[in-house]
OpenMM code with the backbone's topology and positions (N, CA, C; nanometers):
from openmm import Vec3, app, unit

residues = "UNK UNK UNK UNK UNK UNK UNK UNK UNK UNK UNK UNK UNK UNK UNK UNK UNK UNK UNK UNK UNK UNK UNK UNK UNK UNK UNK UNK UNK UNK UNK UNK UNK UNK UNK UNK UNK UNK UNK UNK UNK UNK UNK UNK UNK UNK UNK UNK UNK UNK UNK UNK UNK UNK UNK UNK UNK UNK UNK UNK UNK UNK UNK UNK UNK UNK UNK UNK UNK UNK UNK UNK UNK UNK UNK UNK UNK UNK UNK UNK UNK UNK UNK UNK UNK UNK UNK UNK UNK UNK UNK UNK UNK UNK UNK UNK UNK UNK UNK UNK UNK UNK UNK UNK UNK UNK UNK UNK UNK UNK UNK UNK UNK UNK UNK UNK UNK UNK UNK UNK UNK UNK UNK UNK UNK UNK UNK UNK UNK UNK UNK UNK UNK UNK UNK UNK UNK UNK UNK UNK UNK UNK UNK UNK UNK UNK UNK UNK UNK UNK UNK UNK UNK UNK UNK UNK UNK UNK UNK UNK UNK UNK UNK UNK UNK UNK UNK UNK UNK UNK UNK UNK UNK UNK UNK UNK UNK UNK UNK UNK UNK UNK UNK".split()
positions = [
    Vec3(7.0453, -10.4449, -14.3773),
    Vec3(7.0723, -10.4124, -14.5150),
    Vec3(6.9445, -10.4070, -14.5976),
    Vec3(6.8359, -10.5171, -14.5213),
    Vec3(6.7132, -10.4657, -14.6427),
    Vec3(6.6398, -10.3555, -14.6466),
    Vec3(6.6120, -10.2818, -14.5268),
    Vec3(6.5727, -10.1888, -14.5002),
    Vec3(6.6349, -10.0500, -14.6291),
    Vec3(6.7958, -10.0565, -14.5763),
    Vec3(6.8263, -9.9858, -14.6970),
    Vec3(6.8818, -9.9872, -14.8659),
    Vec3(6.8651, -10.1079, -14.8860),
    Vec3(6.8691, -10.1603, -14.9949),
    Vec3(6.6832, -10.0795, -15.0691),
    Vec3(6.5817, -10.0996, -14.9743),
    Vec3(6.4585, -10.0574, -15.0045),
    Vec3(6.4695, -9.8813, -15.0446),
    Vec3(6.5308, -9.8663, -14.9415),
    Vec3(6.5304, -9.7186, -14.9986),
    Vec3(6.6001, -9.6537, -15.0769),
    Vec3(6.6892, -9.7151, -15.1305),
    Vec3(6.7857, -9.7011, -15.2633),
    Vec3(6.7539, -9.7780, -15.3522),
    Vec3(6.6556, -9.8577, -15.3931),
    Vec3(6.5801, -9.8980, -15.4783),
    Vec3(6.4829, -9.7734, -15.5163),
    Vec3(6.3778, -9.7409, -15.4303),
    Vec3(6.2671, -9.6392, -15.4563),
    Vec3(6.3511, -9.5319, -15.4784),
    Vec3(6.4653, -9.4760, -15.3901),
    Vec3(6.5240, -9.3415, -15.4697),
    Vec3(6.5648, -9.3550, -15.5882),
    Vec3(6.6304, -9.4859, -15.6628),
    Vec3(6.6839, -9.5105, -15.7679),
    Vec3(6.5270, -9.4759, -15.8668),
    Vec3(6.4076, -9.5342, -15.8261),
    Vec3(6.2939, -9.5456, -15.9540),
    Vec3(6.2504, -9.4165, -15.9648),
    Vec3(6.2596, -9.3271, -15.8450),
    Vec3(6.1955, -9.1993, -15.8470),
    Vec3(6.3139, -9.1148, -15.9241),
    Vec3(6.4023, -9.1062, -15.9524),
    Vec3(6.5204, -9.0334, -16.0178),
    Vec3(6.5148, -9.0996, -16.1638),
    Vec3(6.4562, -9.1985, -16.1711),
    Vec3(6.4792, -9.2857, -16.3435),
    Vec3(6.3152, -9.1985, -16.3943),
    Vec3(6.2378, -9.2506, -16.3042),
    Vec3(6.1028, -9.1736, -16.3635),
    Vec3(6.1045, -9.0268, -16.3762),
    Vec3(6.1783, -8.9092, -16.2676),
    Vec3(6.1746, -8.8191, -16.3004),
    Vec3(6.2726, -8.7784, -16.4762),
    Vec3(6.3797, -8.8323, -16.4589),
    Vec3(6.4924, -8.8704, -16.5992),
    Vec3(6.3824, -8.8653, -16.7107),
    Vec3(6.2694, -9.0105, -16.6843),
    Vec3(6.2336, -9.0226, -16.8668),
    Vec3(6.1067, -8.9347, -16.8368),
    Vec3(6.0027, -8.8772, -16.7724),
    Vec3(5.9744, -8.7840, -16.8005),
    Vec3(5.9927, -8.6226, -16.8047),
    Vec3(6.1218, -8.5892, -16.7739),
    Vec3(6.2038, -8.4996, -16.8316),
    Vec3(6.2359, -8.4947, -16.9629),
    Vec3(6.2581, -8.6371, -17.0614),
    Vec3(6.2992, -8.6145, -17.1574),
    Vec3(6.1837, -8.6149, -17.2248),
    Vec3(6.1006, -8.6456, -17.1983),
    Vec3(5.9621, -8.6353, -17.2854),
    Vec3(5.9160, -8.5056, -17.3094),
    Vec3(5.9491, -8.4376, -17.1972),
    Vec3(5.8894, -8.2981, -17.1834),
    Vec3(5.9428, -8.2291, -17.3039),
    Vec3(6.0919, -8.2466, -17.2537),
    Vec3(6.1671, -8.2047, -17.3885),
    Vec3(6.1553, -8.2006, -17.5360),
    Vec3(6.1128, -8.3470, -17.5704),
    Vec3(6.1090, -8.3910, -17.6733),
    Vec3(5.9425, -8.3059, -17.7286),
    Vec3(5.8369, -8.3022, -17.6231),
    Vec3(5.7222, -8.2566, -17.6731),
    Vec3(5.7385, -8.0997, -17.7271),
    Vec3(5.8376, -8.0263, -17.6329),
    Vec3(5.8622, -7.9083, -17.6297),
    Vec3(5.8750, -7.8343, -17.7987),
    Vec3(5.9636, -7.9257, -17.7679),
    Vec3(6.0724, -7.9005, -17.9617),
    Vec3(5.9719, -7.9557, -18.0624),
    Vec3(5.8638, -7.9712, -18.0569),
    Vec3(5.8257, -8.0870, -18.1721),
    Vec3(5.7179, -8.0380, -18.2417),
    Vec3(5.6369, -7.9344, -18.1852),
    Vec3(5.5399, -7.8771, -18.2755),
    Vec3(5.5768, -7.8071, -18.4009),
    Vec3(5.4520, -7.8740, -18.4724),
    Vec3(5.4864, -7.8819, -18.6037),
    Vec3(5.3351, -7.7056, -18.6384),
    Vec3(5.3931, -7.7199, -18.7761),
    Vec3(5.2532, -7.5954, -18.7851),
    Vec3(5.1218, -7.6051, -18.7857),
    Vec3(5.0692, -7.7215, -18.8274),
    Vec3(4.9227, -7.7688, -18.8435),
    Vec3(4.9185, -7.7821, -18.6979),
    Vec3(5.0326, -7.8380, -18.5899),
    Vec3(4.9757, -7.8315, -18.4808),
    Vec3(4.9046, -7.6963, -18.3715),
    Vec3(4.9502, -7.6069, -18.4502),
    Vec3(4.9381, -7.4619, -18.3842),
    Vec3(4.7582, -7.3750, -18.4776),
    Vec3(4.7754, -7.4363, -18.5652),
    Vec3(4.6404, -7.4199, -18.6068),
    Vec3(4.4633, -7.4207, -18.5691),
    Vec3(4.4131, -7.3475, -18.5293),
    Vec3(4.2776, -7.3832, -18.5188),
    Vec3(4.1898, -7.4188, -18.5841),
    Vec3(4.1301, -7.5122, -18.5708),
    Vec3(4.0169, -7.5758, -18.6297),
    Vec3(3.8370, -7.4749, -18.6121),
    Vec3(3.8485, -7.3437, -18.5843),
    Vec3(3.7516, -7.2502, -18.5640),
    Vec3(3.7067, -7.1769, -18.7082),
    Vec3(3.8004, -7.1947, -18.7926),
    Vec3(3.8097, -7.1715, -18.9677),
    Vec3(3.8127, -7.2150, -19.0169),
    Vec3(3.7709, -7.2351, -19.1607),
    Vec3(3.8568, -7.3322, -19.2448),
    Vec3(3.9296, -7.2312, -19.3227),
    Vec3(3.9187, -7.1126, -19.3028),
    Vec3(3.9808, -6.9794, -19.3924),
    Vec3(4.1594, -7.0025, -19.4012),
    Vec3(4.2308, -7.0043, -19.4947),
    Vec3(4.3726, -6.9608, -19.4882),
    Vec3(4.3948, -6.8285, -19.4500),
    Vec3(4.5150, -6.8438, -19.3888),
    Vec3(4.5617, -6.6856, -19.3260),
    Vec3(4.5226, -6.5800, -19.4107),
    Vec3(4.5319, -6.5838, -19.5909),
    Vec3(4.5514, -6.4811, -19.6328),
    Vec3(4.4074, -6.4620, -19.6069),
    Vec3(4.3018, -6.5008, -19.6384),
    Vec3(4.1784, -6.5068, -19.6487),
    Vec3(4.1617, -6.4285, -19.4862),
    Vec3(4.1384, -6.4990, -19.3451),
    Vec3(4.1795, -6.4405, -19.2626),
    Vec3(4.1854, -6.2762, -19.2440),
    Vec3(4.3255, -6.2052, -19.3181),
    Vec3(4.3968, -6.1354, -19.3235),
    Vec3(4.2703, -6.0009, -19.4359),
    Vec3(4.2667, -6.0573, -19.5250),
    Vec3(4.1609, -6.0148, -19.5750),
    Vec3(4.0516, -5.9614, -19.5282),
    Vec3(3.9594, -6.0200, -19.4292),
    Vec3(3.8143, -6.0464, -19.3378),
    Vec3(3.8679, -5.8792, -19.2139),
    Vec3(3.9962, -5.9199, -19.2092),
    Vec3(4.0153, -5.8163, -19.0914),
    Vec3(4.0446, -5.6747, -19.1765),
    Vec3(4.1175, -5.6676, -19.2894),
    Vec3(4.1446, -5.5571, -19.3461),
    Vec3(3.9891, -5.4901, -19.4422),
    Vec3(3.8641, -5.5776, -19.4628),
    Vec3(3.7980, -5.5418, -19.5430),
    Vec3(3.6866, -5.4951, -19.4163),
    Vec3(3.7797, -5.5017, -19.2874),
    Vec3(3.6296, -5.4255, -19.1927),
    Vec3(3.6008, -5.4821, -19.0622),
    Vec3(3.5933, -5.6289, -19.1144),
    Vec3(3.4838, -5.6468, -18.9983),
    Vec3(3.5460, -5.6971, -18.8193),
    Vec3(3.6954, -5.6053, -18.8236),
    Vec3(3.7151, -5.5715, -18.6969),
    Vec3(3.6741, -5.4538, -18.6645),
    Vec3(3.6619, -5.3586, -18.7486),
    Vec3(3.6136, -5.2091, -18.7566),
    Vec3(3.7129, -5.1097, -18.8231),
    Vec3(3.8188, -5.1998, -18.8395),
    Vec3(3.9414, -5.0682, -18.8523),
    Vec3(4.0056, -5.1427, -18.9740),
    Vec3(4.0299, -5.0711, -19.0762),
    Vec3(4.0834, -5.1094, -19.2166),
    Vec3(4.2088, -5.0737, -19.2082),
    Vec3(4.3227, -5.0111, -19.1306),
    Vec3(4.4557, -5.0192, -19.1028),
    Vec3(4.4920, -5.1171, -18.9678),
    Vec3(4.4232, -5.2465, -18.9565),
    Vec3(4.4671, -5.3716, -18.9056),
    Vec3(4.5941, -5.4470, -18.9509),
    Vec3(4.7283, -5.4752, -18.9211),
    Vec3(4.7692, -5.5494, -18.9801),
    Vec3(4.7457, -5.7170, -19.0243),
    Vec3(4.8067, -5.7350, -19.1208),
    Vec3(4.7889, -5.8018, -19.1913),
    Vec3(4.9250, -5.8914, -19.1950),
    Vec3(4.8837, -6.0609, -19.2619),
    Vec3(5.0440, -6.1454, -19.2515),
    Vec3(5.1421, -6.0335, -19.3737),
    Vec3(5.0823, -5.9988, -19.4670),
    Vec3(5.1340, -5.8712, -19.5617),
    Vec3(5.2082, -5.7741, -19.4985),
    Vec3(5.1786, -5.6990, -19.4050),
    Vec3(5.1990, -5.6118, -19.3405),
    Vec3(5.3626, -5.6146, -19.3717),
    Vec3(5.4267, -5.4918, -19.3379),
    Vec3(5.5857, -5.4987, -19.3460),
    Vec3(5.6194, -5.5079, -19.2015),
    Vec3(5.7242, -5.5610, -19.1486),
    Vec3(5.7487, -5.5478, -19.0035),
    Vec3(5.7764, -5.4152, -18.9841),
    Vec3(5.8187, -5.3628, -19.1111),
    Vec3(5.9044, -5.2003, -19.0297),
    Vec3(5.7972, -5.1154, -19.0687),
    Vec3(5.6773, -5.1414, -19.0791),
    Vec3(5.5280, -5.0766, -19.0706),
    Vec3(5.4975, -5.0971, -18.9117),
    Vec3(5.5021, -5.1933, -18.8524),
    Vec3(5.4684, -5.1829, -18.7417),
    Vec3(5.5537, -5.1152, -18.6655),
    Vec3(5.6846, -5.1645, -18.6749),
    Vec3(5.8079, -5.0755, -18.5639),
    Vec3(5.7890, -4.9109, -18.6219),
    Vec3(5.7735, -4.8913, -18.6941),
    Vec3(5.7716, -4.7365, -18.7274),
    Vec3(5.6161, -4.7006, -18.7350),
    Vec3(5.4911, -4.7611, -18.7063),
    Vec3(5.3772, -4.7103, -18.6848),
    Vec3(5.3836, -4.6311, -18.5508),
    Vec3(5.3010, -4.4939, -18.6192),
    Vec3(5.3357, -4.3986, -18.5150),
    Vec3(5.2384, -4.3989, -18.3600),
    Vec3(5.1721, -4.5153, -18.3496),
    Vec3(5.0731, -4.5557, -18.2396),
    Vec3(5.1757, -4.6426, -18.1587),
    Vec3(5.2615, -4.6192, -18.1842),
    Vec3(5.3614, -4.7049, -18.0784),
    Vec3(5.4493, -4.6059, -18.0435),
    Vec3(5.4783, -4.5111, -18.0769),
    Vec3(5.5990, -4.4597, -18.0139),
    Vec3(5.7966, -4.4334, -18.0620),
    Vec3(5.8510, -4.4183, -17.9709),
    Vec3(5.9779, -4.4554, -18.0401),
    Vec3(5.9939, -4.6138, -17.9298),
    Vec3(5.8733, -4.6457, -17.9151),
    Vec3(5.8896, -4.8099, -17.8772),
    Vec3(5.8996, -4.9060, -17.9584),
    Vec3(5.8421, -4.9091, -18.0579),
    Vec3(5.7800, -5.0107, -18.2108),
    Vec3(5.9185, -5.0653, -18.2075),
    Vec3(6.0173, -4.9921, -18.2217),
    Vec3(6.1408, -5.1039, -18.2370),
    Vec3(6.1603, -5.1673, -18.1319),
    Vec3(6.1368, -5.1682, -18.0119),
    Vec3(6.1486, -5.2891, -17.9220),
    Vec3(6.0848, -5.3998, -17.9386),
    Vec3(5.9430, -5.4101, -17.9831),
    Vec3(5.8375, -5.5463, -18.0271),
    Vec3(5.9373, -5.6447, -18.0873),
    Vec3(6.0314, -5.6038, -18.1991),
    Vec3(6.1273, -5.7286, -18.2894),
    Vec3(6.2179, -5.6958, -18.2444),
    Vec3(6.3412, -5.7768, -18.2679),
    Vec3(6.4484, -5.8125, -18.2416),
    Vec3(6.5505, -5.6205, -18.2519),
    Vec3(6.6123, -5.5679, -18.1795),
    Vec3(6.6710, -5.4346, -18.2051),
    Vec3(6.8234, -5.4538, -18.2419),
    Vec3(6.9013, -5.5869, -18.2273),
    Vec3(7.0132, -5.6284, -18.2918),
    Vec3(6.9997, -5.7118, -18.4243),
    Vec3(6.9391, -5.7167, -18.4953),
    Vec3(6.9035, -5.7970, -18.6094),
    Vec3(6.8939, -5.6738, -18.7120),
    Vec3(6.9325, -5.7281, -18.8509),
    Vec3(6.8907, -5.5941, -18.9867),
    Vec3(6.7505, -5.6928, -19.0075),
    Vec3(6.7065, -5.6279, -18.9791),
    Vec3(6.4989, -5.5996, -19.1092),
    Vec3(6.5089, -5.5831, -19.1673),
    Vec3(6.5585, -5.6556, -19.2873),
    Vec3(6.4980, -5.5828, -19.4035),
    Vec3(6.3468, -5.5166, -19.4083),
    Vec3(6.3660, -5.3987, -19.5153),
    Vec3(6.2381, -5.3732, -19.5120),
    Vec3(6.1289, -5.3794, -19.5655),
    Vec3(6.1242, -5.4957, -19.6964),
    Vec3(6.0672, -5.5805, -19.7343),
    Vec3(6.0109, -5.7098, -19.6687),
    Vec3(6.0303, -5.7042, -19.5441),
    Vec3(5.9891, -5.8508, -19.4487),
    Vec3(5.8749, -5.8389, -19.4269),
    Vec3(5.7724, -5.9027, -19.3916),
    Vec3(5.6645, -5.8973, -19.4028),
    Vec3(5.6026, -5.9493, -19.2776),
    Vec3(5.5357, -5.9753, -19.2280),
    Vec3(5.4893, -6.0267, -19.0186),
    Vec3(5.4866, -6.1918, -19.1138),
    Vec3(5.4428, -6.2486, -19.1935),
    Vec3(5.3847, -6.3854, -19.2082),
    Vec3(5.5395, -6.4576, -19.2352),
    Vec3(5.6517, -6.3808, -19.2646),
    Vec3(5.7854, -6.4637, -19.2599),
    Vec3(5.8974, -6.3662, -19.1529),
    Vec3(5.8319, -6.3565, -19.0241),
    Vec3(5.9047, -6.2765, -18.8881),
    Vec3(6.0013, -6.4038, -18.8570),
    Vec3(5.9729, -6.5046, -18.8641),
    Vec3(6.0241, -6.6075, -18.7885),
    Vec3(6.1544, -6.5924, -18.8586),
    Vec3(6.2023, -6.5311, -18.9973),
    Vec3(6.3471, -6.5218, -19.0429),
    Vec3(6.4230, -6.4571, -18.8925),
    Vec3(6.3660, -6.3419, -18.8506),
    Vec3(6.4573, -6.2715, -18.7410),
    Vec3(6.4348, -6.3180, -18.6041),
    Vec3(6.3824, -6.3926, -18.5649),
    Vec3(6.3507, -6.4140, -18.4249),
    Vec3(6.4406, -6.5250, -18.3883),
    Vec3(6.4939, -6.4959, -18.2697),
    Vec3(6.6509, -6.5765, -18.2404),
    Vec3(6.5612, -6.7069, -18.1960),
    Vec3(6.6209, -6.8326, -18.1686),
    Vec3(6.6064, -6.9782, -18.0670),
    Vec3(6.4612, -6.9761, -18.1233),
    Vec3(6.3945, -6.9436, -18.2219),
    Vec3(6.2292, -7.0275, -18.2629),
    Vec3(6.2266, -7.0678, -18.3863),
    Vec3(6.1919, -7.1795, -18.4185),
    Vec3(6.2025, -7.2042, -18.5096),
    Vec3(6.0086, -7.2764, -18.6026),
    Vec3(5.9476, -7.2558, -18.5460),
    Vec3(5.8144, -7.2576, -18.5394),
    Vec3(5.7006, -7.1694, -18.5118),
    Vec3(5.7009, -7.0561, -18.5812),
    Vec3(5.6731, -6.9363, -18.5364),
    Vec3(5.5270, -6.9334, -18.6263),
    Vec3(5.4550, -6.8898, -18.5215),
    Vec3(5.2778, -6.8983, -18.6267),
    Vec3(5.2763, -6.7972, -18.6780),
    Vec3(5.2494, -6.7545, -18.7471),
    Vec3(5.2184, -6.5942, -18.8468),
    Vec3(5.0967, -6.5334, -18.8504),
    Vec3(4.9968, -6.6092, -18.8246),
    Vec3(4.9018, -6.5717, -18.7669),
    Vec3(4.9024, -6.5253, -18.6352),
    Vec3(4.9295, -6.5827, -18.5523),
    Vec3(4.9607, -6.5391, -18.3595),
    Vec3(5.0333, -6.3967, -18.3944),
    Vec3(5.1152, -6.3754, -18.4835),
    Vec3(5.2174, -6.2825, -18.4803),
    Vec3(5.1378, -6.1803, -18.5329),
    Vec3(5.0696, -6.1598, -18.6369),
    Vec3(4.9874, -6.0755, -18.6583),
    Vec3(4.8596, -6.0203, -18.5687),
    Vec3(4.8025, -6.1404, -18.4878),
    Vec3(4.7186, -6.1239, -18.4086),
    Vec3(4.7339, -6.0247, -18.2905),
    Vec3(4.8830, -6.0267, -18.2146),
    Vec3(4.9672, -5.9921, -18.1370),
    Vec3(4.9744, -5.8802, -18.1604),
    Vec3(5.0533, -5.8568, -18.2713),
    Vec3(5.0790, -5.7061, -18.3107),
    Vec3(4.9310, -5.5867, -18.3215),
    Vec3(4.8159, -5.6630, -18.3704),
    Vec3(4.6514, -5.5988, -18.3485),
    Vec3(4.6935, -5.5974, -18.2080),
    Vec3(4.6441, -5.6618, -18.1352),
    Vec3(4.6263, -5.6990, -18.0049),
    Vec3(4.7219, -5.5038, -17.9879),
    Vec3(4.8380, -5.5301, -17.9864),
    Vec3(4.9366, -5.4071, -17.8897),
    Vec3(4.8614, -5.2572, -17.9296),
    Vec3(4.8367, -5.2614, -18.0593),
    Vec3(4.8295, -5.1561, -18.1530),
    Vec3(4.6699, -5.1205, -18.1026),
    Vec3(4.5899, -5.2323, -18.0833),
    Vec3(4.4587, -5.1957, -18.0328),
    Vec3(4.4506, -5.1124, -17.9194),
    Vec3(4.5072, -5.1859, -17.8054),
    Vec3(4.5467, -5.1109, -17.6347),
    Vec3(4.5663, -5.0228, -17.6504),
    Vec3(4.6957, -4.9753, -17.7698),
    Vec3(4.7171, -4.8375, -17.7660),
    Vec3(4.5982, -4.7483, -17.7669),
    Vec3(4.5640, -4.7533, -17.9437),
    Vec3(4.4412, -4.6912, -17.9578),
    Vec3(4.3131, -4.6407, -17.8640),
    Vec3(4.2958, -4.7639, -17.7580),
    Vec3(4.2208, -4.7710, -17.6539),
    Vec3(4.2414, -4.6951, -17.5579),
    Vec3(4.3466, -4.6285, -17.5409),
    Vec3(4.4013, -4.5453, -17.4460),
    Vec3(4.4878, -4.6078, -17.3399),
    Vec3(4.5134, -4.7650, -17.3797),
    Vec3(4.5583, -4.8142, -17.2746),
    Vec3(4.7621, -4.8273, -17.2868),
    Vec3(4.7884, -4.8227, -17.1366),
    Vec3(4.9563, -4.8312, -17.1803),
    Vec3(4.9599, -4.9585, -17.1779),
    Vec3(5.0948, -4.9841, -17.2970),
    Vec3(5.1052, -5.1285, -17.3270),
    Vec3(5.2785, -5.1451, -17.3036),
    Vec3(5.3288, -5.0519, -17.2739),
    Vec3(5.4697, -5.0291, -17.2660),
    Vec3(5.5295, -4.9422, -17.1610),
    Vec3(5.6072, -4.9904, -17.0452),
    Vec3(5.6712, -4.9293, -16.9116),
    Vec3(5.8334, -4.9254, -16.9514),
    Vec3(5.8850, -4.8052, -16.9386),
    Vec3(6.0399, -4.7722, -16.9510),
    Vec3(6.0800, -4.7864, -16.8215),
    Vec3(6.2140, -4.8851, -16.8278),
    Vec3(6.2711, -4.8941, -16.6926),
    Vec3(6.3233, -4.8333, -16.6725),
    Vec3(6.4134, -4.7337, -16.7453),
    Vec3(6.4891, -4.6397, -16.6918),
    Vec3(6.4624, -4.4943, -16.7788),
    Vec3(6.5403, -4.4018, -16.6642),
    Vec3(6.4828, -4.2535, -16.7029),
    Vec3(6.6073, -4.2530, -16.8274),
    Vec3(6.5684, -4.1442, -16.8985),
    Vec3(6.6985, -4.0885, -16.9731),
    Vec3(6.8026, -3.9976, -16.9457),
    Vec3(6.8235, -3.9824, -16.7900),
    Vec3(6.9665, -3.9875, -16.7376),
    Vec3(7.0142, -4.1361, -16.7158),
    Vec3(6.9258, -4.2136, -16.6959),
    Vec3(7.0508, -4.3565, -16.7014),
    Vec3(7.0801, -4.4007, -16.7848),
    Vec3(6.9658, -4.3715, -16.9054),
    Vec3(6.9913, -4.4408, -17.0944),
    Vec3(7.1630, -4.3364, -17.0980),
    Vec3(7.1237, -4.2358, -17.0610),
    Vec3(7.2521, -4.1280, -17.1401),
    Vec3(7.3785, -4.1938, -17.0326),
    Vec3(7.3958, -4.2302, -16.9055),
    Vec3(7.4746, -4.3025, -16.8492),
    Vec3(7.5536, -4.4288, -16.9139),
    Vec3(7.4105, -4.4760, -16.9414),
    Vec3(7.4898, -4.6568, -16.9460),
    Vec3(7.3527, -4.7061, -17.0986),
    Vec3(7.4867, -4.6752, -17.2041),
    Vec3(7.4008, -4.6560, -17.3309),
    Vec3(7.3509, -4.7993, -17.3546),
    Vec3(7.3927, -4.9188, -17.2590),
    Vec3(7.2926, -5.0695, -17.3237),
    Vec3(7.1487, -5.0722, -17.2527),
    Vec3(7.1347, -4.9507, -17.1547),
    Vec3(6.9745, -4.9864, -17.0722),
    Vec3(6.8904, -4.8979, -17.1885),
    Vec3(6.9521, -4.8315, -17.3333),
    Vec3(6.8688, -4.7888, -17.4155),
    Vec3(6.7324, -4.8798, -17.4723),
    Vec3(6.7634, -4.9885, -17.4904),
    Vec3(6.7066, -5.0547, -17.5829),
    Vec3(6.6284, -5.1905, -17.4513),
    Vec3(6.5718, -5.1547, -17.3486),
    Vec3(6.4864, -5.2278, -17.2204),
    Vec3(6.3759, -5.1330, -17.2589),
    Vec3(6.2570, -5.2516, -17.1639),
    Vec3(6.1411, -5.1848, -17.1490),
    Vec3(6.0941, -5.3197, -17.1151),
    Vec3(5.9022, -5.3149, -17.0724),
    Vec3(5.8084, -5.4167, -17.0173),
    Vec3(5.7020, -5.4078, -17.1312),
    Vec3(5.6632, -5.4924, -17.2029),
    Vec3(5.5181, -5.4688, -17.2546),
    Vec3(5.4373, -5.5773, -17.2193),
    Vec3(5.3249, -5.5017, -17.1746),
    Vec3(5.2230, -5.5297, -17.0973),
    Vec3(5.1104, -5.6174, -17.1325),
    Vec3(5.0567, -5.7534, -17.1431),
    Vec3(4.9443, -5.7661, -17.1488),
    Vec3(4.8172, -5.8123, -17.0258),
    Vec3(4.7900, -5.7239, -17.0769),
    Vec3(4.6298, -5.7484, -16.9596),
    Vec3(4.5462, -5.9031, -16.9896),
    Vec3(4.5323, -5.9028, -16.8555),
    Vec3(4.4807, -6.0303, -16.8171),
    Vec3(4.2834, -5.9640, -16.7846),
    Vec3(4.2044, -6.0803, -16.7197),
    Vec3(4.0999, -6.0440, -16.7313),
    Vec3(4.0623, -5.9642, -16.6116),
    Vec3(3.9719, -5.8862, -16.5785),
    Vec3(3.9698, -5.7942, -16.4492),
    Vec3(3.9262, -5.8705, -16.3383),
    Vec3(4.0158, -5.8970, -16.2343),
    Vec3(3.9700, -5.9155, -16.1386),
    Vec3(4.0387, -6.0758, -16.1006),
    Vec3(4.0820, -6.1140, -16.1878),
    Vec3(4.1844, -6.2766, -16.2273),
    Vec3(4.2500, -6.2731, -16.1637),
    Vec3(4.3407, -6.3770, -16.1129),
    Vec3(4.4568, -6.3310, -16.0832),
    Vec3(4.5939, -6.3343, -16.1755),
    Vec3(4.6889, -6.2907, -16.1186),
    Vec3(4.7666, -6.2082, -16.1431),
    Vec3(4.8991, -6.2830, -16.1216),
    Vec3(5.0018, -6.3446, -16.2653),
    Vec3(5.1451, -6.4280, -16.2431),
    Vec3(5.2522, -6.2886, -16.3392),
    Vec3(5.3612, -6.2742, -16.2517),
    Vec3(5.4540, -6.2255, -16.2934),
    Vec3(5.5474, -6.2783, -16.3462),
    Vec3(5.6070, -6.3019, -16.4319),
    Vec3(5.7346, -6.4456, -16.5079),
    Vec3(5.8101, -6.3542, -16.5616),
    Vec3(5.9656, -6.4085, -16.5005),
    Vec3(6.0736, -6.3675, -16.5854),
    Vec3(6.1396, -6.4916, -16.5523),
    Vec3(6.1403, -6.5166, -16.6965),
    Vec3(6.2079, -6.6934, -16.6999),
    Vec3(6.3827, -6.7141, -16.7169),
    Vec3(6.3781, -6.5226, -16.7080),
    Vec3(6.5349, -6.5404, -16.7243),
    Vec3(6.5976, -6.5615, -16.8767),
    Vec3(6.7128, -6.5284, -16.8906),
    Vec3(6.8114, -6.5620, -17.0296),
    Vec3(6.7666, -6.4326, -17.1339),
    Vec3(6.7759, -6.4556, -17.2157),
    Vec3(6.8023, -6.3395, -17.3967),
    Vec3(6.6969, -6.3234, -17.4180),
    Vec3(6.6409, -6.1755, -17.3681),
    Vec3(6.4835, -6.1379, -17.3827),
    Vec3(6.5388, -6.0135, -17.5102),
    Vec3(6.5456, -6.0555, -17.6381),
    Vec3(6.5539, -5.9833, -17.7130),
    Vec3(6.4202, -5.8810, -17.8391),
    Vec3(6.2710, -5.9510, -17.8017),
    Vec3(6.1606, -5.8711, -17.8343),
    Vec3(6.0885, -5.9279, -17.7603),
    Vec3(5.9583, -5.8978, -17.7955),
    Vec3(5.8044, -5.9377, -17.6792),
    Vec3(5.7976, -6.0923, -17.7315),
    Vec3(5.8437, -6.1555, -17.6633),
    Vec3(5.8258, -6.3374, -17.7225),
    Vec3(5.7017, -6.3474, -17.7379),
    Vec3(5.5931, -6.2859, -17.7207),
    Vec3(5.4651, -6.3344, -17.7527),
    Vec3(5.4438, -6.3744, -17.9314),
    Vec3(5.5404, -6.2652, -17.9737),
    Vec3(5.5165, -6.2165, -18.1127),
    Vec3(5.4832, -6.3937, -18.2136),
    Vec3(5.5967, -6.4516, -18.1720),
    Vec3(5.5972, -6.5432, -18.2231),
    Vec3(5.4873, -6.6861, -18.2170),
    Vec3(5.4455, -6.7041, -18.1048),
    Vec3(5.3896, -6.7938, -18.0682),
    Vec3(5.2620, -6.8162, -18.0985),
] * unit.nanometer
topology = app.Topology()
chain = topology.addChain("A")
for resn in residues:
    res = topology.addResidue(resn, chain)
    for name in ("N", "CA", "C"):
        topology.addAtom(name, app.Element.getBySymbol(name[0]), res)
């Protein structure tokens, strides 16, 4: 009996330890706050920020901005008839929304940086410009005209560094825009 009394002891501690650091994970997950998402590389506020990029000194004075309207970006014509996939395509936009309060439409986040989100949206809009594709259609438009919910799919792309390697993730569940947007 001591023999297995020993090993149902250690399975018991290894299942309690995996338990409370599971819930920690959890708890860390949910808990960022906004100052925590902040860099300490500025002391500039976003608008200020936002400013620095629109007065030039990325090179391009139609950069967005936390100002920016969201339905400036979904309807900027450097995207395509893609731009509405980036945000949410079951949600109303108003079209007064602006990228620095996106987090109103973005489903399950509730901590959404506005800066990252603006950064993001440069980021897609740049590639384009660059000549690079930032967006793969999964299906042709005989299957959109088939089966009218594969309308509103697609992949957008970000490049990693040349020569890196290379992780593919689909984490699964309600991929309703580019989750980067938010983060």
């Amino acid at each position: 009996m001591g023999k297995t009394w020993h090993i149902y002891r250690n399975s018991l501690r290894v299942i309690l330890l995996s338990g409370v650091l599971s819930f920690m994970l959890l708890l860390s997950g949910c808990g960022q706050t906004e100052e925590s998402y902040r860099t300490d590389s500025s002391d500039a506020n976003p608008s200020e920020k936002a400013e620095t990029v629109e007065n030039g000194s990325s090179g391009e004075e139609e950069d967005y901005t936390l100002e920016t309207k969201v339905m400036d970006v979904i309807n900027d014509p450097v995207f395509g008839d893609y731009g509405r996939l980036i945000f949410p395509v079951d949600r109303t936009i108003d079209e007064d929304l602006e990228l620095q309060d996106v987090g109103e439409i973005l489903t399950w986040y509730n901590n959404v940086n506005p800066d990252r989100t603006v950064e993001i949206a440069n980021y897609l809009k740049d590639q384009v410009e660059s000549g690079e594709q930032i967006f793969y259609d999964i299906y042709t438009d005989e299957e959109k005209a088939e089966d009218p919910d594969k309308e509103n799919t697609g992949l957008f792309f970000f490049r990693g560094e040349p020569g890196a390697k290379t992780a593919v993730i689909n984490a699964g569940g309600g991929f309703v825009y580019v989750a980067a947007i938010h983060y």
